[in-house]
N, C-alpha and C positions, 0 to 999 in steps of 0.2 A: 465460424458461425457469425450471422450481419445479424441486428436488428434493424428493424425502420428507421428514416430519420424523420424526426419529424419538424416545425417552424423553427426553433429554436437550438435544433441540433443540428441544421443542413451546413453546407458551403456553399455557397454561391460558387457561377465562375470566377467573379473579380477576386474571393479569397485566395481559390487556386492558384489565379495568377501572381499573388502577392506571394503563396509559398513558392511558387514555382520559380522565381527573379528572387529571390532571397539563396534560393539552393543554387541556381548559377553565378550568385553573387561569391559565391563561395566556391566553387570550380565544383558544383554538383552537376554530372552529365544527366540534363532532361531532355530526353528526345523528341516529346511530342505535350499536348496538351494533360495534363494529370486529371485522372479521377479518384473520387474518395468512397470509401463506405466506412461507414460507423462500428466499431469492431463491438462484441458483447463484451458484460461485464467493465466494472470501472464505476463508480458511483463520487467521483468528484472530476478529475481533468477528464477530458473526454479523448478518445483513441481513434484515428482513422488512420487505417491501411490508403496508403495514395499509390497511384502507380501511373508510367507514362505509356503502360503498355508493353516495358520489356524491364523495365527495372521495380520493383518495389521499395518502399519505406512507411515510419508509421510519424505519422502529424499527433503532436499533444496541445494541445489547448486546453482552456479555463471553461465552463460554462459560461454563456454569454447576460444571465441573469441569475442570481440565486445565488450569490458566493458568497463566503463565508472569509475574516478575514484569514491572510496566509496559510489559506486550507489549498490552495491550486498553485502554488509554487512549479512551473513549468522550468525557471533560473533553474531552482536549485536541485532538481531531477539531473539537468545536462550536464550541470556543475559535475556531482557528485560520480557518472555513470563516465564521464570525460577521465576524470582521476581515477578510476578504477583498470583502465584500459591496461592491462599488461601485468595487474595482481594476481590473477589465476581466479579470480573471481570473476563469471561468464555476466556481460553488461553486451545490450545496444552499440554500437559505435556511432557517438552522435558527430551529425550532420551539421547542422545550424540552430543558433536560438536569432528572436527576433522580441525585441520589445513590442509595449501596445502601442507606440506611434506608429504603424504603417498603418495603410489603407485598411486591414482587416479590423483594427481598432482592438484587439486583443494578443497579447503574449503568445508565441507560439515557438516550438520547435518541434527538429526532424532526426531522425535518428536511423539509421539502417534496419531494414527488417532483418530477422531473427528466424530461420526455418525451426520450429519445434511444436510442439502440442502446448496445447490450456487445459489444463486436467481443470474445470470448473465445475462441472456435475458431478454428480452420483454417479449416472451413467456411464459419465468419461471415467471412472474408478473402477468400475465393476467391471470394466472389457479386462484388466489387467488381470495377471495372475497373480495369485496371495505373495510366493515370491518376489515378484517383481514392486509390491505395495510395500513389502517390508524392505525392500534395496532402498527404495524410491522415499522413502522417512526417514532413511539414510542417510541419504544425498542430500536431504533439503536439508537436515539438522547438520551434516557435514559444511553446505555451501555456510551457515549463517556462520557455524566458526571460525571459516577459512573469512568471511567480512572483517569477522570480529580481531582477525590476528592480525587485518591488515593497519599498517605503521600511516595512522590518518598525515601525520606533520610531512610525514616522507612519501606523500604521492602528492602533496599541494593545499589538502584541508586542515591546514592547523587553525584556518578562522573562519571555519565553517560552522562552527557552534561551540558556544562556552562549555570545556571539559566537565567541570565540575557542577554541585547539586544538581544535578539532572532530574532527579527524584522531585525535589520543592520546586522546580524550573515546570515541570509539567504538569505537576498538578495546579500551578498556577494558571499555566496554557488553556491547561481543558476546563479550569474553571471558569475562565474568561470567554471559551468558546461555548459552554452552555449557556452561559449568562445571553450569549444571541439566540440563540436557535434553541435552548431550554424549552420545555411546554409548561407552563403554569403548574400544572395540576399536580407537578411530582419534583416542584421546588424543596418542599420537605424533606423526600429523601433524597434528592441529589443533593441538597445542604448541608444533611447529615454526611454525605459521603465526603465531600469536601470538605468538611473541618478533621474528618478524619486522613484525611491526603496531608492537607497541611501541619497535622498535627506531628506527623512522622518529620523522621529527620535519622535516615538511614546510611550508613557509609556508603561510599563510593570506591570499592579495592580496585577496578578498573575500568578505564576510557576505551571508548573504540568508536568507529563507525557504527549507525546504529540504522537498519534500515526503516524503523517503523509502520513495515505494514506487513511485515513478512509472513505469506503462508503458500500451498501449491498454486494456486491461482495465481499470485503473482511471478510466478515462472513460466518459463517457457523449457520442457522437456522432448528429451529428445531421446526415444524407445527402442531404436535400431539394435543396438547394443547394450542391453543393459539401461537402466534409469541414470539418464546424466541432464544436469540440470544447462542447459545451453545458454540461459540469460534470464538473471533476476530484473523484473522491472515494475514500475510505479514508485519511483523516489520521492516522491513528493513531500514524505515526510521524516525522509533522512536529515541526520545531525550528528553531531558527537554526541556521546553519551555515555549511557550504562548498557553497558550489553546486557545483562541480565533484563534489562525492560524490553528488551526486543526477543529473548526468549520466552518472557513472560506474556509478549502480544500474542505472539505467533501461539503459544498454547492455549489463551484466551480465546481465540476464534473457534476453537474447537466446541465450544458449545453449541449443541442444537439451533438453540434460537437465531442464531445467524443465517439459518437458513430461509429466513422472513426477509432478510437485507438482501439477499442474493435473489429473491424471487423465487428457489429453488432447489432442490434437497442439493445442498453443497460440495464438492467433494470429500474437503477439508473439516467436513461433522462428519463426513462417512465411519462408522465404529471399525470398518478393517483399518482402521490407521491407527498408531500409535495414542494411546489416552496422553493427557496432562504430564502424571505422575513419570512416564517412560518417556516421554522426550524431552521429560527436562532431565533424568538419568541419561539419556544417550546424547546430549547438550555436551552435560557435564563429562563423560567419556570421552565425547571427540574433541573437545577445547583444551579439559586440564583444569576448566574456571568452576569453582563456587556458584552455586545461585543462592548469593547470599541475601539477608532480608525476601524472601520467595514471595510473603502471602502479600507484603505492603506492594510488590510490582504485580503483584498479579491485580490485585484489588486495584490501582490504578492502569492497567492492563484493561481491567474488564468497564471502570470508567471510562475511558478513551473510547469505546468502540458506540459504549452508551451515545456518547457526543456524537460519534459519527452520524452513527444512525437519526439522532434527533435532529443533525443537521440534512441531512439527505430529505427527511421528512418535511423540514422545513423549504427547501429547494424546489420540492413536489405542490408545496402549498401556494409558492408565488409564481408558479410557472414552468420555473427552471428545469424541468425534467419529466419524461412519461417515461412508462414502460415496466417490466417487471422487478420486485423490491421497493420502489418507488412507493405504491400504495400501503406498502406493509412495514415498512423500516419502520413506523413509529410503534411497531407494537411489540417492537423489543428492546425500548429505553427503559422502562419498568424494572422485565427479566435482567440487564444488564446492570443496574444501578443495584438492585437485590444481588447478582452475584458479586458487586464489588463489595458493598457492605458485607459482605459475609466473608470473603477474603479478607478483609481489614481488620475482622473479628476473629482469627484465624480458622474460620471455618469450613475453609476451601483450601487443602493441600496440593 
């Protein structure tokens, strides 16, 4: 599925050409001139499928207005998907990265395409059969353990982000990232929710990779046989961490409201999918791990998505983006600041 592109989301040719002598700079065989389309879905780096006509791949870049800071991390996506190559955890095989000193004047890399489906609808959920939804919640809670098990020091990321406080480290993050893209009028309760982030000071029983955006959508699945996850992607907000905060995003998204950010009834709110309560049982089943402190990562779980969203909104406001979610992401910073509060109060298990 394409959307339009519109002024500020196009390639010219000179960019093409710039990806294109970047990928042969690196002994990428391009046989002919590349073209791009805008892939759906993605609400910060932006995704085009390029092709020369016989080979594919997918182009990541930043928005070219609207950013936010170290929210389009394009580095640290390659980084991270590069070191995963040969863990049993399904990643891109990336291509090339390119700093913003080339002619394009923005960051970009390239990565192998990935044959597999984008379960992003309702729709794309509903063709499955009930079986294959309960394999397929499976698979995704199975991939994030098999992330979680992998030995960060011993594939190359041992300073790819500070082990420890992860918990105070982020709540710091997303405080600092409201304080930009924040909207005035709900300073109050995002304040309250933030003295309550930093108020905490929760153990850390374990480090791991942490992918932080993880849900179906960001997979690429592959239905032939059975629900197998062929490549997790959008790193953009990987680090070390707590794993537990990446179980607790990934179930955080599960709320309705999210389907205001996507434009569209989600797949990943769909009710044939596992609730909160049962994927972080079936977390804890296929890891071995605790989700310990639960309500404090969920509550900043469900902060984090706030931010997003208010930053999306804010991107929409200066230009940076049309299309669907776009008009509507700001109207679930409210509902997601309320469900943090309420997690922090423990009133969201």
């Amino acid at each position: 599925m394409t959307v339009p592109l519109t002024t500020d989301l196009s390639l010219s040719d000179t960019d093409l050409e710039v990806v294109a002598g970047a990928m042969a700079g690196v002994g990428a065989a391009v046989c002919g001139d590349l073209r791009a389309e805008l892939l759906a879905g993605g609400r910060s780096n932006l995704t085009y499928r390029i092709t020369d006509g016989t080979t594919a791949w997918v182009l990541r870049t930043p928005p070219r207005v609207g950013r936010t800071p170290s929210a389009h991390d394009v580095a640290r996506e390659f980084r991270v998907t590069a070191a995963l190559l040969g863990t049993g955890v399904g990643v891109a095989r990336p291509v090339v990265l390119c700093g913003d000193d080339t002619a394009m004047g923005l960051p970009f890399s390239v990565v192998e395409f990935v044959d597999g489906e984008t379960l992003r609808t309702r729709t794309d959920l509903d063709a499955l059969a009930a079986a294959t939804v309960g394999a397929l919640a499976d698979e995704l809670v199975g991939t994030l353990a098999a992330l979680h098990a992998v030995d960060h020091v011993a594939v190359g990321l041992e300073r790819f982000g500070r082990p420890n406080a992860y918990f105070e480290r982020q709540a710091r993050r997303w405080a600092g990232q409201w304080d930009h893209v924040g909207a005035p009028e709900l300073s109050a309760l995002a304040g309250e929710v933030v003295r309550r982030l930093q108020a905490a000071r929760p153990t850390q029983p374990a480090t791991s990779i942490v992918h932080g955006d993880f849900r179906v959508d960001n997979t690429l699945v592959r239905l032939d046989d059975g629900p197998q996850i062929a490549a997790v992607v959008d790193w953009e907000l990987s680090t070390i961490g707590d794993p537990v905060a990446d179980v607790a995003l990934m179930c955080a998204y599960r709320a309705p409201v999210f389907d205001l950010i996507v434009g569209s009834e989600a797949a990943w709110t769909s009710p044939r999918l596992p609730g909160v309560g049962d994927l972080a049982a079936r977390y804890e089943a296929a890891s071995g791990r605790r989700l310990d402190h639960w309500d404090l990562h969920l509550g900043l779980a469900y902060f984090k998505i706030g931010v997003i969203a208010a930053g999306i909104a804010y991107r929409a406001s200066v230009g940076g983006a049309t299309g669907p979610g776009f008009d509507t992401a700001g109207q679930t910073v409210a509902p997601y600041l309320e469900l943090a509060r309420g997690a922090l109060a423990g009133g969201v298990a």
